[in-house]
MIGU-512915 format. One line per 5 residues: number of its first residue (from 1); their letters; for each residue x, y, z of C-alpha. Coordinates in Angstrom, 1 decimal, decimal comma, m for minus. Layout:
N
NUM) a) X Y Z | ...
This chain:
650
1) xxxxx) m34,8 10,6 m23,4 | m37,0 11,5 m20,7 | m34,9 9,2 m18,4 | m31,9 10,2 m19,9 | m32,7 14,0 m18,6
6) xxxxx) m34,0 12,8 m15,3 | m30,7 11,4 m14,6 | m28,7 14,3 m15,5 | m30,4 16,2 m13,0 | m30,3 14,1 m10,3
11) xxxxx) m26,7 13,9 m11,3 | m26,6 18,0 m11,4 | m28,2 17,8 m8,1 | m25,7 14,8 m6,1 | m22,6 16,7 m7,5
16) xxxxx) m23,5 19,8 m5,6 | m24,8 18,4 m2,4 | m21,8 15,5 m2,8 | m18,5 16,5 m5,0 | m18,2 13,2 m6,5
21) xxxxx) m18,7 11,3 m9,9 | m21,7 10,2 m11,0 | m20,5 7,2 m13,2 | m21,0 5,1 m10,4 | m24,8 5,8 m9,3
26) xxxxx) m26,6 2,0 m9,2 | m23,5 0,4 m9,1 | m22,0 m1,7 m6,6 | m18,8 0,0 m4,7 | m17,4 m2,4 m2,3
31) xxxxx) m15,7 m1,0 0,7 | m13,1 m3,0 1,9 | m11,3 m2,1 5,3 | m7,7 m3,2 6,0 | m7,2 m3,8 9,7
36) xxxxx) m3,8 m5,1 11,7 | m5,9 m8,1 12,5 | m4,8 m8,8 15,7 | m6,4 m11,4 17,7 | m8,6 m10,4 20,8
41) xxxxx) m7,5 m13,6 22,8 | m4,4 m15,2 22,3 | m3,4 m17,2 19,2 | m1,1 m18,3 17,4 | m2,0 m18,1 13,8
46) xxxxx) m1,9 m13,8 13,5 | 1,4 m13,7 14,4 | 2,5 m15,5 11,3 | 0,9 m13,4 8,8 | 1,5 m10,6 10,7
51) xxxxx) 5,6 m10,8 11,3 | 5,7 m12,1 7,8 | 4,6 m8,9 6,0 | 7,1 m7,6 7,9 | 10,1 m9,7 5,9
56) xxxxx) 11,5 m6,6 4,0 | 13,0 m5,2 6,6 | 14,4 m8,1 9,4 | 17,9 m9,2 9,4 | 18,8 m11,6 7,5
61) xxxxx) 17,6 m15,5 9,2 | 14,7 m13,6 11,7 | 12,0 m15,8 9,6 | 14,4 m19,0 9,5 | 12,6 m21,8 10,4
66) xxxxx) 9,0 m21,1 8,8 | 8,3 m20,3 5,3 | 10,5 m17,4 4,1 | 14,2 m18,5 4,5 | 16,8 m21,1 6,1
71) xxxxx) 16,2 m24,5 7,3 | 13,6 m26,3 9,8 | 15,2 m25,0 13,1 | 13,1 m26,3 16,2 | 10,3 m26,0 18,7
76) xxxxx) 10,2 m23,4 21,3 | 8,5 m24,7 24,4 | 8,5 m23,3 27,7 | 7,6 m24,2 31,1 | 4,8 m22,0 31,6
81) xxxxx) 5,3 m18,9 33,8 | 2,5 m17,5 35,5 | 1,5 m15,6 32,5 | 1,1 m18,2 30,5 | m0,2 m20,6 32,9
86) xxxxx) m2,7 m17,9 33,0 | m3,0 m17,8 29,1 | m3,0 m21,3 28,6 | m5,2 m22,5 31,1 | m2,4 m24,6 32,2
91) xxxxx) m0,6 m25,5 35,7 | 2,4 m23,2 35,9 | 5,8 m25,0 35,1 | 3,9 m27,5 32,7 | 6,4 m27,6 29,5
96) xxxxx) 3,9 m25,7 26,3 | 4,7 m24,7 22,6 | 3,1 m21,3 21,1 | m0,5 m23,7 20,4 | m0,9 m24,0 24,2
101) xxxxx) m0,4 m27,5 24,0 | 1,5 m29,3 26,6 | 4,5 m31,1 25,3 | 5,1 m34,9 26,6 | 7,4 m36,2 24,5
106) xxxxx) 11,1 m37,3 25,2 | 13,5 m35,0 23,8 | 15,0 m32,6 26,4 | 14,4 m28,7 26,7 | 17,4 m26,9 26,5
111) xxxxx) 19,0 m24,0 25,8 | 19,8 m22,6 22,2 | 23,3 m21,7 23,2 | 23,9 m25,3 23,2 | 23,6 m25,4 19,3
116) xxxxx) 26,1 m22,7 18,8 | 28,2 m22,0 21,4 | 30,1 m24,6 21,3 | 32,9 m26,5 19,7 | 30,8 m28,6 17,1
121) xxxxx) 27,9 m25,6 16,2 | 24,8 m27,2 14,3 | 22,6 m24,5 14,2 | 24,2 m22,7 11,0 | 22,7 m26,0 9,1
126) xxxxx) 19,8 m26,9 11,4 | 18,3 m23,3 11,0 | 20,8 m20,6 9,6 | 24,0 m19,7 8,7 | 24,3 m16,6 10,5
131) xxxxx) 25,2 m15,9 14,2 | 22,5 m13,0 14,2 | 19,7 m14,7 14,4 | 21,1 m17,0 16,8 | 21,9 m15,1 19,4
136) xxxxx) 18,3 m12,6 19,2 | 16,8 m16,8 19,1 | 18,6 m17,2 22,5 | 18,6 m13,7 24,2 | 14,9 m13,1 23,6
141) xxxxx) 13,7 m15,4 25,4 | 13,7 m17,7 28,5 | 12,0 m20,3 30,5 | 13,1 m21,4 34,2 | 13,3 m25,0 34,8
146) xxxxx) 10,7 m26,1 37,6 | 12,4 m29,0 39,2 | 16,1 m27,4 39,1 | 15,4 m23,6 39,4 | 17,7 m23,0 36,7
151) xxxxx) 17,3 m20,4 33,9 | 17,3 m21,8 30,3 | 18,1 m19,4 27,8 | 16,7 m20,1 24,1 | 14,3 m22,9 25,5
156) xxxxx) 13,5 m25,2 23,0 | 13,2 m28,9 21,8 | 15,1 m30,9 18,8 | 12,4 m33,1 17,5 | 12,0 m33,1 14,1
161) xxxxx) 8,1 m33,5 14,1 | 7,4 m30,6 16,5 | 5,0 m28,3 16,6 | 6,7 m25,4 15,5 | 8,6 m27,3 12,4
166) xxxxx) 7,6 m25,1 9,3 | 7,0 m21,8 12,0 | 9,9 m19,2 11,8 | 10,8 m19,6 15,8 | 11,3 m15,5 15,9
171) xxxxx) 7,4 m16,3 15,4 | 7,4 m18,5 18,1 | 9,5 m16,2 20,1 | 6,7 m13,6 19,9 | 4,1 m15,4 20,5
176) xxxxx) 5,3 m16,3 23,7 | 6,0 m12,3 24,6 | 2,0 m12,0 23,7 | 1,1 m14,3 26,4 | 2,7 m12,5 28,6
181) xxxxx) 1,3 m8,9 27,1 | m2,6 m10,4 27,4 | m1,6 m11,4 30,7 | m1,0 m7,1 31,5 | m3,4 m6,1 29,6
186) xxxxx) m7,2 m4,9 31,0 | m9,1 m8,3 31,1 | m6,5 m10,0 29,0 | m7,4 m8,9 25,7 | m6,4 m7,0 23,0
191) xxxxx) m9,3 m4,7 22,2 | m8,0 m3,2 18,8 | m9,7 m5,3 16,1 | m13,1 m5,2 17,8 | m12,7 m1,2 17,9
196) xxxxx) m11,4 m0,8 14,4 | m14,6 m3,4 12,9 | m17,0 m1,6 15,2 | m15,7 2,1 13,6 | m16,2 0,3 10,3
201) xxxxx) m19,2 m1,8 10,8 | m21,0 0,3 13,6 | m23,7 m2,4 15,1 | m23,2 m4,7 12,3 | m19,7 m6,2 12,9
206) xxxxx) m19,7 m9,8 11,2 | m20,2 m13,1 13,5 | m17,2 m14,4 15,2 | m15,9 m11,2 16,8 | m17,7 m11,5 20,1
211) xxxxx) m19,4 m8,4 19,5 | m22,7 m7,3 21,3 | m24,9 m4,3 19,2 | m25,0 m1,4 21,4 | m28,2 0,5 22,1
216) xxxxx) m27,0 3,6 21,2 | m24,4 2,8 18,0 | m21,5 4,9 17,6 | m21,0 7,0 14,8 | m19,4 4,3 12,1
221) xxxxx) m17,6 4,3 8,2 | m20,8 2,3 6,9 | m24,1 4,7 8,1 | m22,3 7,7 7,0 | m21,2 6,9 3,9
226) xxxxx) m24,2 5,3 3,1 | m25,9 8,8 4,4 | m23,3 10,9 2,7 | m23,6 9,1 m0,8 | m27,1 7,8 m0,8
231) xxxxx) m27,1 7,0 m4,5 | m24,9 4,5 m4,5 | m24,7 1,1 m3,5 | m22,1 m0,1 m1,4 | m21,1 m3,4 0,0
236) xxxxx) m18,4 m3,5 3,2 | m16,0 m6,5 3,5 | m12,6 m6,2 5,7 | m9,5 m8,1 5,5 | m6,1 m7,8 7,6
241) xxxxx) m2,4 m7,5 7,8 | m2,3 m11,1 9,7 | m4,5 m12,7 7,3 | m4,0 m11,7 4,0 | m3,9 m15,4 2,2
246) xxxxx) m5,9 m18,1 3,1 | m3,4 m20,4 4,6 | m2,6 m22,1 7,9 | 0,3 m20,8 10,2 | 2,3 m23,7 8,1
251) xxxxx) 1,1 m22,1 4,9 | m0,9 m24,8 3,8 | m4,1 m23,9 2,2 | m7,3 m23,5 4,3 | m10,4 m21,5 3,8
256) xxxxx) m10,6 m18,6 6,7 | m13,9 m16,9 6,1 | m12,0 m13,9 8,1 | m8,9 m12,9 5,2 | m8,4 m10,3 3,0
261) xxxxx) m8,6 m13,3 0,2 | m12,3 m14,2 1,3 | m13,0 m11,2 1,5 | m12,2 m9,8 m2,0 | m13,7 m13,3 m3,3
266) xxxxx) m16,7 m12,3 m1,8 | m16,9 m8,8 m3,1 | m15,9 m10,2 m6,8 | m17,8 m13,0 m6,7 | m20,9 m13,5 m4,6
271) xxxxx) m21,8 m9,5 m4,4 | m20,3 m8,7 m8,2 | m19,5 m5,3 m7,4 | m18,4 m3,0 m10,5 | m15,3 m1,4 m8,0
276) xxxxx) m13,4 m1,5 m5,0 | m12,2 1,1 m2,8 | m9,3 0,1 m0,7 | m9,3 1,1 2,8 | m6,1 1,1 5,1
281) xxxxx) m7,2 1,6 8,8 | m3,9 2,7 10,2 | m3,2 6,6 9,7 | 0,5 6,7 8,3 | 1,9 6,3 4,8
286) xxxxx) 4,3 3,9 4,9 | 5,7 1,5 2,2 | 7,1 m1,3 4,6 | 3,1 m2,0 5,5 | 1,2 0,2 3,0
291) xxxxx) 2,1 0,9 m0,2 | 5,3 m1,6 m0,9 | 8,5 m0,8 m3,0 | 7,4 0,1 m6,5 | 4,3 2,5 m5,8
296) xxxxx) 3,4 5,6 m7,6 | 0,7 8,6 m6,7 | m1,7 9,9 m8,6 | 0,7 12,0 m10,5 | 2,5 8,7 m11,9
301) xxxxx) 5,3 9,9 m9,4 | 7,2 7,2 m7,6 | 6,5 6,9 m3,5 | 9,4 6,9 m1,3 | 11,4 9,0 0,9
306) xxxxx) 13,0 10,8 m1,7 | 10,1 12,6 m3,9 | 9,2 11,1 m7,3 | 11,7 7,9 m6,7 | 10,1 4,9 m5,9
311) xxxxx) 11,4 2,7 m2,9 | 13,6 0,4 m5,7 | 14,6 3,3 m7,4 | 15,8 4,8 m4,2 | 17,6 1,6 m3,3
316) xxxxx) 19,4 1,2 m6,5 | 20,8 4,9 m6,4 | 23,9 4,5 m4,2 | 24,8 8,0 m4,2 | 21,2 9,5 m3,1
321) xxxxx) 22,3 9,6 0,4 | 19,4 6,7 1,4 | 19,6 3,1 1,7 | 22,4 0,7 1,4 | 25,8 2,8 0,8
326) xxxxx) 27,5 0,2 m1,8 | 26,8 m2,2 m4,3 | 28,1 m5,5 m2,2 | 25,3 m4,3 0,5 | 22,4 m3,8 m2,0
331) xxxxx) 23,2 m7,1 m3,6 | 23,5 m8,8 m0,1 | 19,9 m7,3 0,6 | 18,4 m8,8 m2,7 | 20,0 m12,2 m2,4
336) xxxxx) 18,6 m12,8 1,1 | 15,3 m10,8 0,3 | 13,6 m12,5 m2,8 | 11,6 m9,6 m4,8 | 8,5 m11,5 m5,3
341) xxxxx) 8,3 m11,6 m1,9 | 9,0 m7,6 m0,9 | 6,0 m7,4 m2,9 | 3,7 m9,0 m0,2 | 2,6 m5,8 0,9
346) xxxxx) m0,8 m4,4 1,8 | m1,5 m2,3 m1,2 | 0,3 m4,5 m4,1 | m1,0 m7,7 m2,7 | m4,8 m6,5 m2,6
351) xxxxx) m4,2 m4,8 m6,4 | m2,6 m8,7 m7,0 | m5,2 m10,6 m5,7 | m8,0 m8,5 m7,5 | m6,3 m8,5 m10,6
356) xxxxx) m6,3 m12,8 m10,4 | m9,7 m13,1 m9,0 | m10,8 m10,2 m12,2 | m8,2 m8,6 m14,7 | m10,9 m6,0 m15,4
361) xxxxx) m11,6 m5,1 m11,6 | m11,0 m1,4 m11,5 | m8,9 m0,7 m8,0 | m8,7 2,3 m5,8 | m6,5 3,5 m2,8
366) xxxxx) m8,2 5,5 m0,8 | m5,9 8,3 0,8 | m4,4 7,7 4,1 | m5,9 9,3 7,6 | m2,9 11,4 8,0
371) xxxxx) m3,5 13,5 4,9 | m7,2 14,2 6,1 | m7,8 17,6 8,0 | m10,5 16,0 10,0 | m8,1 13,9 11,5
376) xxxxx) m6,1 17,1 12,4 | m9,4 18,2 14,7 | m9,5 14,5 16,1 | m6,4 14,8 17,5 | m7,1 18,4 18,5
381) xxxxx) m10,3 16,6 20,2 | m8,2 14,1 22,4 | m6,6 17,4 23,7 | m9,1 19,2 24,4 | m10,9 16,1 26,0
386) xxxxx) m7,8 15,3 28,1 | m7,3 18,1 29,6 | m10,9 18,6 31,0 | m10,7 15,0 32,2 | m7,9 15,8 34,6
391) xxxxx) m8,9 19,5 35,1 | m6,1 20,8 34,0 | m6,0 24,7 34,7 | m4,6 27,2 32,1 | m2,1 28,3 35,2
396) xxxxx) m0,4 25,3 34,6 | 2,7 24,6 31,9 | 1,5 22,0 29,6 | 4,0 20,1 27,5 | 1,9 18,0 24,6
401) xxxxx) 3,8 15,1 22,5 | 2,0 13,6 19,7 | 3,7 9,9 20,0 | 4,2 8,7 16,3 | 5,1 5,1 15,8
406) xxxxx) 8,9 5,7 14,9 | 11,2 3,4 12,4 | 14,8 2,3 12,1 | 17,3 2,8 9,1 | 16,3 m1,3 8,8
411) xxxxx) 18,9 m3,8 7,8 | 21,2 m2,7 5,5 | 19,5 0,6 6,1 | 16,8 0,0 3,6 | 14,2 1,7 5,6
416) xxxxx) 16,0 4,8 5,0 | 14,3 4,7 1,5 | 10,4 4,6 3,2 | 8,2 7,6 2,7 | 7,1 7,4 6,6
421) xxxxx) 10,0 9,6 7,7 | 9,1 12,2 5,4 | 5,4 11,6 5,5 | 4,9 11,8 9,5 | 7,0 14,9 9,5
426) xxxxx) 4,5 16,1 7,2 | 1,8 15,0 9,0 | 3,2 15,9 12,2 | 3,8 19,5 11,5 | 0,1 19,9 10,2
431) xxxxx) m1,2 18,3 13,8 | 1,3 21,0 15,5 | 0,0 23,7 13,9 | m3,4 22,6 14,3 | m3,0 22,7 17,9
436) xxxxx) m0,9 25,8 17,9 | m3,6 27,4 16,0 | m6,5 26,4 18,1 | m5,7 25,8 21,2 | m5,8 28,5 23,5
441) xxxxx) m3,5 28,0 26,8 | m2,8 31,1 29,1 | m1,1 32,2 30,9 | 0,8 29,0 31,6 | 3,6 27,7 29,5
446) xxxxx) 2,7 25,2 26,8 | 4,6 23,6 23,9 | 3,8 20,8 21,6 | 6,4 18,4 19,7 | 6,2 15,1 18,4
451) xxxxx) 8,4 12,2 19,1 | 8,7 8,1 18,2 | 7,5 5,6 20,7 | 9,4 2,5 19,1 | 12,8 2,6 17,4
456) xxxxx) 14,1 5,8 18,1 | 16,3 5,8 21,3 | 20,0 4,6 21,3 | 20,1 1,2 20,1 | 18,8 2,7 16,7
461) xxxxx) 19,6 6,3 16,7 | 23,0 6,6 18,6 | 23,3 9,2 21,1 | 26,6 11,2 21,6 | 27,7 14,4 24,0
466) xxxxx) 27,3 16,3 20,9 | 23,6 15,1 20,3 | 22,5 13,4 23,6 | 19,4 12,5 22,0 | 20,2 11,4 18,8
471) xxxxx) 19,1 12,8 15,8 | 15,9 11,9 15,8 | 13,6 12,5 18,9 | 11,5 10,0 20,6 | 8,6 10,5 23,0
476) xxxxx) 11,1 8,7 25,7 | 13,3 11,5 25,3 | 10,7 14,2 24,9 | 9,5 13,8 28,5 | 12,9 13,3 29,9
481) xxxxx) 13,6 16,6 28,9 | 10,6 17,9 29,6 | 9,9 16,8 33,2 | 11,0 18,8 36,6 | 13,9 17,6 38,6
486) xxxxx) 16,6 14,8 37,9 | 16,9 11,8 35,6 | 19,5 9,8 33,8 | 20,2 10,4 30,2 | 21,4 8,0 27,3
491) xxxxx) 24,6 8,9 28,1 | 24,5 7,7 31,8 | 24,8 11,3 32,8 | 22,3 13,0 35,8 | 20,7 15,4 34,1
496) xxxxx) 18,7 18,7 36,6 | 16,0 19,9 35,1 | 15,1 22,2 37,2 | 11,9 23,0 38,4 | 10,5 25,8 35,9
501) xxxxx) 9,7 22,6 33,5 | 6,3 21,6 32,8 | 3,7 20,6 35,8 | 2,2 18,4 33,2 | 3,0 16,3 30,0
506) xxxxx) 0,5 15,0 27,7 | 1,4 12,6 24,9 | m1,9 11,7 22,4 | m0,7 8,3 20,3 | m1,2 9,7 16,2
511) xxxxx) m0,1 6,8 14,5 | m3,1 4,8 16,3 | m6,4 5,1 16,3 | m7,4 2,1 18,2 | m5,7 0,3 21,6
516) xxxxx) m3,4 m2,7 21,2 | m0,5 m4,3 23,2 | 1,7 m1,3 21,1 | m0,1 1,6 22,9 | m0,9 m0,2 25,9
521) xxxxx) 2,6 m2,1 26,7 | 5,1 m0,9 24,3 | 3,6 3,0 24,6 | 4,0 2,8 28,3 | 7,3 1,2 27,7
526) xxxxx) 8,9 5,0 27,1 | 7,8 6,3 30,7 | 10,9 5,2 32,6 | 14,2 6,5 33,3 | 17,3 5,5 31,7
531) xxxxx) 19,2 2,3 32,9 | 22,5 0,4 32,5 | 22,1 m2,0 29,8 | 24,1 m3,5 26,8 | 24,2 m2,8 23,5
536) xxxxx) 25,4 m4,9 20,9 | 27,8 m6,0 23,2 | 29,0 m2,4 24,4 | 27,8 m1,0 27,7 | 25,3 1,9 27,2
541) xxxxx) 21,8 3,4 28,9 | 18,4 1,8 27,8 | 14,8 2,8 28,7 | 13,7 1,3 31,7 | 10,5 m0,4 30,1
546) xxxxx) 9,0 m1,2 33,5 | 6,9 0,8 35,8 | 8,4 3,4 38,6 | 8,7 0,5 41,5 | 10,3 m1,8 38,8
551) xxxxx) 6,8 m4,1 37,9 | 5,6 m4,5 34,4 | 2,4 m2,4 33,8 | m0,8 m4,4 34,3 | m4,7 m3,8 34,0
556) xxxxx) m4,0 m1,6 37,1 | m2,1 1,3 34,9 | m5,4 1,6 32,9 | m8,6 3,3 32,9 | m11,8 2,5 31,9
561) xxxxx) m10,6 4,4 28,1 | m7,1 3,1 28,7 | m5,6 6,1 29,5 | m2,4 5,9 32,1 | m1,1 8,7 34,5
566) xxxxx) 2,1 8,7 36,4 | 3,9 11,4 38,7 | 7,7 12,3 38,6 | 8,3 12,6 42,2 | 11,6 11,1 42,6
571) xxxxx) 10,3 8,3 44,2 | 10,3 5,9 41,2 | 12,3 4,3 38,5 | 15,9 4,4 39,9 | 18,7 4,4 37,9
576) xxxxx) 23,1 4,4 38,5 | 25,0 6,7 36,7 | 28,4 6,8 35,0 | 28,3 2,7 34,1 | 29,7 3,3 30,8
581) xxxxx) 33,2 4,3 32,1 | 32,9 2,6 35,6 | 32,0 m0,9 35,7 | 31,8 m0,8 39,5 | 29,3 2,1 39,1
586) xxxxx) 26,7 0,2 41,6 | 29,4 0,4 44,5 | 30,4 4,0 43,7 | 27,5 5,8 42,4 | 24,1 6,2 44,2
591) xxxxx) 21,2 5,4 42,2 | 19,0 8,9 40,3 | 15,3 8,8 40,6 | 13,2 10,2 38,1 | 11,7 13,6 38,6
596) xxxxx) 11,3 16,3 41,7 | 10,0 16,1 45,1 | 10,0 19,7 45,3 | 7,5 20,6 42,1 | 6,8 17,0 40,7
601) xxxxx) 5,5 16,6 36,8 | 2,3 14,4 35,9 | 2,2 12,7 33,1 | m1,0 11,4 31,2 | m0,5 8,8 28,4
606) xxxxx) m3,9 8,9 26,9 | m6,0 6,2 25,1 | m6,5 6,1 21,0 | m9,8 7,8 19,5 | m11,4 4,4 19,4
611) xxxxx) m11,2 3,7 23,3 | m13,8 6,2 23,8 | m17,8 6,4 22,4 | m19,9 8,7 20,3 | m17,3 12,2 21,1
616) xxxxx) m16,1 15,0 18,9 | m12,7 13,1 18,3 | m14,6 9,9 17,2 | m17,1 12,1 14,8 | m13,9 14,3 13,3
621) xxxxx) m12,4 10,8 12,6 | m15,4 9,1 11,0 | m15,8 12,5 8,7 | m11,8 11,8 7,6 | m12,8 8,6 6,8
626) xxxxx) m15,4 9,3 4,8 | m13,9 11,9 3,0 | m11,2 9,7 2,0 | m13,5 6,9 0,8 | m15,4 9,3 m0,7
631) xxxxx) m12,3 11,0 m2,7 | m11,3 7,6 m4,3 | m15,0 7,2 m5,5 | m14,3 11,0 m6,8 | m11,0 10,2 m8,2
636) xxxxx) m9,8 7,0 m9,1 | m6,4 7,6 m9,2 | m6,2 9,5 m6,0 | m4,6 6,6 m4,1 | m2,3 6,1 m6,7
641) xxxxx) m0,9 2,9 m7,3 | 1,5 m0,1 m8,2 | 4,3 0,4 m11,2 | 4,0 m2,8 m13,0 | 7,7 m2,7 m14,7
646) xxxxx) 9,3 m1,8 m10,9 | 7,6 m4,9 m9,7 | 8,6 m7,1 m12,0 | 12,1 m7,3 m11,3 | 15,0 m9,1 m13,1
């Protein structure tokens, strides 16, 4: 009895310094942390996992090749550029596959166009019977022939024993693009896993991360939860997007003490914790890498872009103005995109594997950055932070763009039915006010906005005189039309500013909180002006994705916290107008550079939260994490989580 009352009051006492349950107290919580899982030196095997998760949403045949659909299609090999000679540890021009391995054998590298282009096509039954894939398989990528000089489009080998047998060779294909982004990147490495486990793990990141204890730890998930909720027991353990399963890049099995699979094995198993609280690094709600198809919230309410429908729902209603537009297109989507396999996403497959491993296993979603206020003020922080850095004086007009991720309708426009669209706008507009609220600029100009860095210029949101920038804004666009002087739009049209623009532009990545090749290269990618290009065969305008003298960035764009500035000065990135209706536009047209001479805009691409120490941004996004850990402990349901009936589909 005695003990009984003792407990109550220590109960009495946690709930008012810690809103939370007590039904937990001297029980094991286990912790586990979701990262991308991206490797900090080049390898193969994270890409497989990794573009596999993505299988809901690529064309039809992208995965051909590997484990998801078509036939065996080949082995990419290349003669190594300097890149990956660099990469490799190679002689440049020796012929490699994606394992780094030189190739010696006797069959011939040639192009891809050689299997379908032609009068007697064998691709459609060596890989797939669809010219899409085909033509991405030969377009995106190529290899130049050291002993001839000639360009070889699609470079790959026919031997039926190669490397890259039972590897989808759009894997292969990107593997090959991450050489070359290591290659750019500060000290050829990708520094985003090491950031996201130190965040979680503070000094105590596991063995085999290269990781060195700091003197002075930064703040960290692990010590303050521990500190926020010290009468509970908690045991950490992290998985990843790349390595969900245990399984080789050929899906074979093979134990990787490093997967989401050990890792829940380990907290089931060896520590016998009574719970687990799911933890997704990456800020946005999503259901392509989050929450999957058939999710509910806490409410029993179905997760999608359309409230209360869930993503199979949305996709089944024709007439709800999402997703495919007839029957014919929804039943194409379904017969190339098995449903046990849309399934294979973050939340369902962690609720999956815990379920095996122990029916009982009670499992919790914690809520998503983006829905924490304390990850409002953390981006508020980088602000603030940013603009001391560069001494920025209030005199000066300030344009601020908070650079989401950004998505595409998807094949067969199934994206159309993912809660991100309506979720970052969400988000978004509580980050705006934020910043409108609390930050003080005056008596220069200042606006903030928000824009997508990937997937939101023409080739996936069609620009028109009407709307020259689309319907939905990207960061790209945001700064064309925010900078002084001249540049060329999506339309090819020269487009004057002016010079009463801004004098500086800003953009703070939100859907990011640590630094990988998609802040570093593809963030950097929307800097440049607009360029003749072609688009599914048309001729159109495409962001110039190098840097102003035409270079891809390198280490050199970066600082010491990754952060990049540029000046519009009408010096760099040149482009010729009017190439949509004139074909000859190089003879006839002289080439636009970007920006003014006269009154020239700078423009600071910042680093994520994680690229700098112990700060007010990284303490504001510790405290969001915590909270939301903290509020799945509270509420179980809070995360919400997987309809049983929608995933069973028949």
């Amino acid at each position: 009895m005695r003990f009984s009352k003792c407990f109550a009051s220590i109960c009495a006492i946690i709930i008012m310094l810690f809103p939370t349950s007590c039904d937990m107290l001297g029980k094991k919580i286990g912790v586990l942390f979701i990262t991308g899982g991206i490797e900090e030196h080049y390898k193969l095997d994270w890409w497989v996992g990794f573009v596999d998760h993505l299988f809901p949403v690529w064309p039809k045949g992208f995965l051909a090749g590997g484990q998801k659909e078509g036939e065996t299609c080949y082995t990419l090999i290349h003669y190594a550029s300097e890149a990956e000679a660099f990469i490799c540890g190679v002689e440049e021009g020796t012929p490699i596959d994606v394992f780094c391995n030189e190739y010696t054998g006797d069959y011939p590298i040639h192009s891809l166009r050689d299997h379908w282009d032609t009068d007697a096509p064998t691709f459609f039954t060596d890989c797939f019977n669809d010219i899409l894939p085909a033509v991405v398989l030969t377009a995106g990528h190529r290899t130049v022939d050291p002993h001839t000089q000639s360009v070889i489009e699609g470079p790959h080998i026919d031997d039926p024993e190669g490397s890259g047998i039972g590897i989808a060779d759009f894997v292969e294909l990107n593997a090959f693009e991450n050489m070359e982004s290591l290659y750019r990147m500060p000290e050829n490495r990708d520094p985003s896993t090491k950031q996201d486990l130190e965040w979680f793990y503070g000094n105590d990141v596991p063995a085999g991360y290269n990781f060195t204890p700091r003197t002075t730890e930064l703040a960290n998930i692990k010590d303050q939860l521990e500190q926020a909720l010290p009468g509970y027991r908690f045991v950490f353990r992290h998985g990843s997007e790349a390595y969900m399963k245990n399984l080789d890049p050929y899906g074979k099995p093979k134990n990787l003490p490093y997967s989401t699979e050990t890792a829940i094995d380990e907290l089931i198993n060896k520590e016998k914790v009574d719970r687990i609280i799911l933890y997704i690094g990456a800020p946005d709600t999503t259901n392509m890498t989050r929450l999957g198809p058939c999710w509910l919230d806490e409410n029993g309410q179905g997760v999608s872009a359309l409230p209360g429908k869930t993503v199979r729902q949305c996709l089944e209603d024709l007439a709800d103005g999402k997703g495919p537009a007839t029957q014919k297109e929804l039943d194409e989507y379904l017969s190339n995109k098995p449903w046990p396999e849309l399934m294979k996403i973050v939340a369902p497959e962690v609720a999956h594997m815990v379920k095996k491993a122990r029916p009982s296993m009670r499992l919790s979603v914690a809520p998503s950055l983006s829905k924490m206020e304390d990850f409002e003020r953390a981006i508020l922080d980088m602000l603030n932070y940013t603009v001391a850095k560069y001494k920025i004086t209030q005199d000066k007009s300030l344009k601020v763009i908070l650079g989401a991720h950004g998505l595409s309708a998807g094949w067969r426009k199934v994206l159309e039915c993912d809660c991100y669209f309506r979720e970052i706008e969400e988000a978004a507009n509580r980050y705006i006010a934020r910043i409108q609220n609390e930050f003080t600029w005056s008596p220069g100009k200042f606006t903030v906005v928000t824009g997508g860095n990937e997937m939101s210029e023409t080739e996936h949101d069609p620009v028109s005189t009407e709307k020259p920038f689309g319907t939905v804004w990207s960061t790209g666009e945001h700064i064309d039309d925010g900078i002084n002087g001249t540049y060329v739009n999506e339309l090819g049209q020269i487009i004057d500013n002016g010079t009463d623009n801004y004098d500086y532009i800003i953009v703070i990545p939100i859907s990011f909180i640590s630094d990988s090749s998609d802040t570093m290269v593809h963030g950097r990618a929307v800097l440049g002006n607009n360029i003749p290009a072609s688009i599914q065969g048309r001729r159109a305008y495409a962001r110039d994705e190098n840097d102003a003298d035409g270079s891809a960035y390198n280490a050199e764009d970066f600082d010491s916290e990754y952060f990049t500035v540029k000046v519009y000065d009408a010096t760099g990135w040149p482009s010729i107008p009017g190439c949509i209706e004139d074909p000859d536009c190089a003879a006839t047209h002289a080439a636009v550079y970007k920006g003014s001479a006269k009154k020239p805009t700078t423009i600071i691409f910042t680093g994520t939260i994680l690229s700098r120490g112990n700060c007010d941004a990284r303490s504001h996004l510790t405290k969001a994490a915590v909270k939301a850990i903290r509020a799945a402990i509270q509420n179980p349901n809070i995360g919400g989580h997987g309809d049983e009936k929608c995933a069973a589909w028949n």
